[in-house]
C-alpha positions as CSV (number, residue, x, y, z in Angstrom):
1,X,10.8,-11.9,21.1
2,X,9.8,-8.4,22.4
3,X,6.4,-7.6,23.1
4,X,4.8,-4.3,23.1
5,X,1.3,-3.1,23.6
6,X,-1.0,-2.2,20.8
7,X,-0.9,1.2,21.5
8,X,2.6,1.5,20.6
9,X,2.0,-0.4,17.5
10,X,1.5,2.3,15.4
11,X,3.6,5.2,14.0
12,X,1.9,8.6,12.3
13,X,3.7,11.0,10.9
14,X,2.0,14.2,9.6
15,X,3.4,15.3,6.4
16,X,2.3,18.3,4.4
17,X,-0.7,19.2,2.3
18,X,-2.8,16.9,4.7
19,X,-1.0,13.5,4.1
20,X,-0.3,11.5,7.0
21,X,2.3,8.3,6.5
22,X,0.9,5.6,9.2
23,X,3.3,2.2,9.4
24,X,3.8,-0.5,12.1
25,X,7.9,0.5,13.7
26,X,8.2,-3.4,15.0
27,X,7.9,-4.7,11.8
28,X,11.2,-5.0,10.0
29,X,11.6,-2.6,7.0
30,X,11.7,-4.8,4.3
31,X,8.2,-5.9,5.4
32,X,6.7,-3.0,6.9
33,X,3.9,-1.3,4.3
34,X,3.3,2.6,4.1
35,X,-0.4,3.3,5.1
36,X,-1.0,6.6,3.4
37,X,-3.4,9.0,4.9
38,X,-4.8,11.4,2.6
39,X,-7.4,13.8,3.7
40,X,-9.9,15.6,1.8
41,X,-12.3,18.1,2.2
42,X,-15.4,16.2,1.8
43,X,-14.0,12.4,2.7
44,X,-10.2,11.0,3.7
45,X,-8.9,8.3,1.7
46,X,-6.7,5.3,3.1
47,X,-3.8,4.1,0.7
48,X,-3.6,0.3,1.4
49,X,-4.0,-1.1,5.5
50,X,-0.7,-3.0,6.7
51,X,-0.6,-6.1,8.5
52,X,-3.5,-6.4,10.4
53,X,-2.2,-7.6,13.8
54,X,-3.7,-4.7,15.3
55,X,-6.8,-2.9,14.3
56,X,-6.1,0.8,13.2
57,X,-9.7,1.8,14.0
58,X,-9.0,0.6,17.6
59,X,-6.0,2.2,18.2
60,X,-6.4,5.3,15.6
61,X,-10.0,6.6,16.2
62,X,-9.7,9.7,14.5
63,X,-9.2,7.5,11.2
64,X,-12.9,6.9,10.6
65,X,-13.9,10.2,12.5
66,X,-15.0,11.4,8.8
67,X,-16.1,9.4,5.8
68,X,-13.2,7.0,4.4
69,X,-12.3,5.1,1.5
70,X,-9.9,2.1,1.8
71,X,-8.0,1.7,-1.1
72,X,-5.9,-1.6,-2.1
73,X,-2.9,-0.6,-4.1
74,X,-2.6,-4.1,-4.7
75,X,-3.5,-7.4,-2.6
76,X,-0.7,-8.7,-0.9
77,X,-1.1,-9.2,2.6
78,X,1.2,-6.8,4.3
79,X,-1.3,-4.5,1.8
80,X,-4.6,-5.0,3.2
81,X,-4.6,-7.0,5.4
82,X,-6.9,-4.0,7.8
83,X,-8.8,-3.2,5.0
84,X,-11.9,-5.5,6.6
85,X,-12.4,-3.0,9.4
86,X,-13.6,-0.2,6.7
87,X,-16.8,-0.2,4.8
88,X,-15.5,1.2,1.7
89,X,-13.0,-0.8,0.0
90,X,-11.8,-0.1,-3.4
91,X,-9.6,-2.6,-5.6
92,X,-9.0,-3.2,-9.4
93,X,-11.1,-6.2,-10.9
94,X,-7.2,-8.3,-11.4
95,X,-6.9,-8.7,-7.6
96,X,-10.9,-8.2,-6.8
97,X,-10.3,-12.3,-5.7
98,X,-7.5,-11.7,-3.3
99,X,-9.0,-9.3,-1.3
100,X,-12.6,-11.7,-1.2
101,X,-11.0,-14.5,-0.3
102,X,-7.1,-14.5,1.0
103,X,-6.1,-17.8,1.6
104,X,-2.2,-17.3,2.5
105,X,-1.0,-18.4,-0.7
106,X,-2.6,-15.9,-2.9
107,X,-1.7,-12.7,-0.5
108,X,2.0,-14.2,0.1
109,X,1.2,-14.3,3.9
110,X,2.4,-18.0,3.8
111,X,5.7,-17.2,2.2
112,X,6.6,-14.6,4.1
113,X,4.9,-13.9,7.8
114,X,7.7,-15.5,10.4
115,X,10.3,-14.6,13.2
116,X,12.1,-12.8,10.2
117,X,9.5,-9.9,9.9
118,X,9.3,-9.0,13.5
119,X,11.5,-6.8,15.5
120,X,9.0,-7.4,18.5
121,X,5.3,-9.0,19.0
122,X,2.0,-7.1,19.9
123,X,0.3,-8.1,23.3
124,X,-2.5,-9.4,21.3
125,X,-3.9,-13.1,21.2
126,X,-3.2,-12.9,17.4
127,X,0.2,-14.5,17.5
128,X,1.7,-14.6,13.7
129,X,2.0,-18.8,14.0
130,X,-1.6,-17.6,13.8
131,X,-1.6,-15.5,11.2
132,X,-4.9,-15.2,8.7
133,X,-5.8,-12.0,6.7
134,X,-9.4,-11.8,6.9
135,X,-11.4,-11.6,3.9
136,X,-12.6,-7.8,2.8
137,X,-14.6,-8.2,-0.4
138,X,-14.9,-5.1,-2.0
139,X,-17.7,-2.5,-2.2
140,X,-16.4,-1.6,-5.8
141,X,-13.5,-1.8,-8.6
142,X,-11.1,0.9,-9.7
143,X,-9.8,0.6,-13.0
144,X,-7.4,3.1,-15.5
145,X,-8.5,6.7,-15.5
146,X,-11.2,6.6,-12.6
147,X,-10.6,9.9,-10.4
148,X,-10.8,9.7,-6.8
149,X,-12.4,12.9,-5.9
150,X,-11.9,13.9,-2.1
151,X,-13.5,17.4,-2.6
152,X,-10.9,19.6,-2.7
153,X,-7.9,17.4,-4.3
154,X,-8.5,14.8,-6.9
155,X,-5.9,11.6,-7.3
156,X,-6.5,9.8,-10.3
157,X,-6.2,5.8,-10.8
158,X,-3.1,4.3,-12.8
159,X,-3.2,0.8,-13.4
160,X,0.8,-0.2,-13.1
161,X,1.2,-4.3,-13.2
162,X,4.3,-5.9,-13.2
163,X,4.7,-6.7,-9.1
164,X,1.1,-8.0,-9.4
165,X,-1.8,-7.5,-11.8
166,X,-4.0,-5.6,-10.2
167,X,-1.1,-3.0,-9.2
168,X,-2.9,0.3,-9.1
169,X,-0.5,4.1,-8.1
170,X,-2.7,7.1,-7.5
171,X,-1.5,10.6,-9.2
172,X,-2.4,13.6,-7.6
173,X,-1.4,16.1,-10.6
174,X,-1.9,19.5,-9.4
175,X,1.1,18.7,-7.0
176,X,2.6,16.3,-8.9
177,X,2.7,13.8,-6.4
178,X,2.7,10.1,-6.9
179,X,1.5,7.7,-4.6
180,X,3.6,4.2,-6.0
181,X,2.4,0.7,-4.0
182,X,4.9,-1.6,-4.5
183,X,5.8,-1.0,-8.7
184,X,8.6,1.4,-7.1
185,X,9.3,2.1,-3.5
186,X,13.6,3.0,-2.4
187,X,14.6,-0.4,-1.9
188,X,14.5,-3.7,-3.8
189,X,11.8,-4.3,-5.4
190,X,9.7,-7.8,-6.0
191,X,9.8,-9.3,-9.3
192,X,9.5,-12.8,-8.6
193,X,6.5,-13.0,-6.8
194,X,3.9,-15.9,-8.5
195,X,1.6,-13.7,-10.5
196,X,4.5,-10.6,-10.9
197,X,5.1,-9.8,-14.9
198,X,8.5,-8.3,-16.4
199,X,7.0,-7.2,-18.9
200,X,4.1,-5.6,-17.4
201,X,6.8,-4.1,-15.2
202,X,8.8,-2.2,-17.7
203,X,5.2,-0.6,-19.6
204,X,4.8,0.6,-15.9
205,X,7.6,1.5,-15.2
206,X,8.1,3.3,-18.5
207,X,4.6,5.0,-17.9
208,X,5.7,6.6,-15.0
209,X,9.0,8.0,-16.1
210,X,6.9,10.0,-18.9
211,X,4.8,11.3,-15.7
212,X,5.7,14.9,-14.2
213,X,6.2,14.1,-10.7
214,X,7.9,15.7,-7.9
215,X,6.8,13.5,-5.2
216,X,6.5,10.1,-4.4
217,X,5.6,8.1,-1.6
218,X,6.2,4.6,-2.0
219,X,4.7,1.6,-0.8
220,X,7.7,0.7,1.2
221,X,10.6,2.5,2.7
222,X,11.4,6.2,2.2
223,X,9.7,9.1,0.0
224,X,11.9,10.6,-2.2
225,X,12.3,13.0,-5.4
226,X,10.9,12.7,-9.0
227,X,14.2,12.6,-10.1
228,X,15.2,9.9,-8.1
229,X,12.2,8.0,-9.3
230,X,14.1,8.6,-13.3
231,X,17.1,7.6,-11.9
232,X,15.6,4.7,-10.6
233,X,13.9,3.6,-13.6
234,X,16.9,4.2,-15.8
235,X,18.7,1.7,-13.6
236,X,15.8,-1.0,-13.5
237,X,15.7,-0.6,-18.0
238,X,19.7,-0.9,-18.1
239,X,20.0,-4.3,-16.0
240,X,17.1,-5.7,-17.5
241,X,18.1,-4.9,-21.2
């Protein structure tokens, strides 16, 4: 396996209105997490924390340069599994236990951390044979209808189950812009996973197509169009009819 040094581990790309997309380029798409970097006037907020094999505040000082909230979208471990090296960590009550107390089989790390996720290995002593996520107990819940308020831009909580419980997608309205986790990223989605809910799914899923959006960045994979997110759900309610 390749190794590369920490300081090529990470990949940020500025994209408008002050959002920054931060992911890990050595870890194999299906598995690679979107970090999304939003910044605010009065405080930034951090849209879930990636793998953890190398530490974003060592290798992306300016993340902490001003106040920052860590958000979980949900608690899986390619999610959060950085989300110990902030203070502020934010997660709805359903998943609260996850993030306190990750023990491989809860955050999926177990199922799914091997040779298959890696296109190449840090130059780190944290080898993934290794692998832990360490606990991040939050600071406090978010539940339906709690506004995050940055100062000047406000994205407001949507509780979406269906991939986990404690799913949570963050709705900026003014632009219309929809930040998703994993309920719906451009590529296959997770259904199966031990605590994911059909049924949950399709309220969310439903929820969102009701939703003006022009914008959303996913949890995984590429951003892409509102009305690619309606097409997308119209396929999803057609093949599980």
């Amino acid at each position: 396996m390749k190794i590369v040094s920490r300081d090529q581990w990470f990949e940020v790309k500025q994209l408008s209105d002050g959002i920054r997309l931060i992911h890990e380029p050595y870890i194999r798409p299906f598995y690679r997490c979107n970090l999304w970097h939003i910044q605010g006037r009065d405080k930034d907020l951090l849209l879930d924390s990636g793998s953890g094999l190398v530490s974003l505040r060592e290798q992306l000082p300016w993340i902490t340069e001003r106040p920052l909230v860590a958000v979980a979208s949900h608690c899986h471990f390619d999610h959060i599994a950085g989300h110990h090296e902030f203070a502020e960590r934010l997660v709805h009550p359903a998943e609260a236990d996850i993030l306190a107390a990750p023990d491989g089989e809860n955050d999926l790390s177990r199922a799914f951390v091997g040779d298959d996720m890696f296109e190449a290995h840090p130059d780190c002593p944290l080898c993934y044979a290794e692998y832990r996520v360490k606990a991040a107990p939050a600071t406090g819940m978010i539940e339906e209808g709690d506004v995050l308020d940055l100062g000047n831009r406000v994205l407001q909580v949507l509780h979406t189950p269906g991939h986990s419980p404690g799913g949570i997608s963050l709705y900026e309205a003014t632009t219309e812009t929809l930040f998703s986790g994993d309920i719906i990223y451009d590529g296959p989605l997770i259904e199966d996973a031990y605590h994911s809910d059909l049924n949950d799914y399709a309220r969310s899923l439903q929820r969102l197509s009701e939703l003006p959006i022009r914008t959303v960045h996913g949890g995984h994979f590429g951003s892409f169009s509102g009305e690619h997110l309606r097409n997308m759900i119209d396929e999803w309610q057609r093949s599980h009819a």
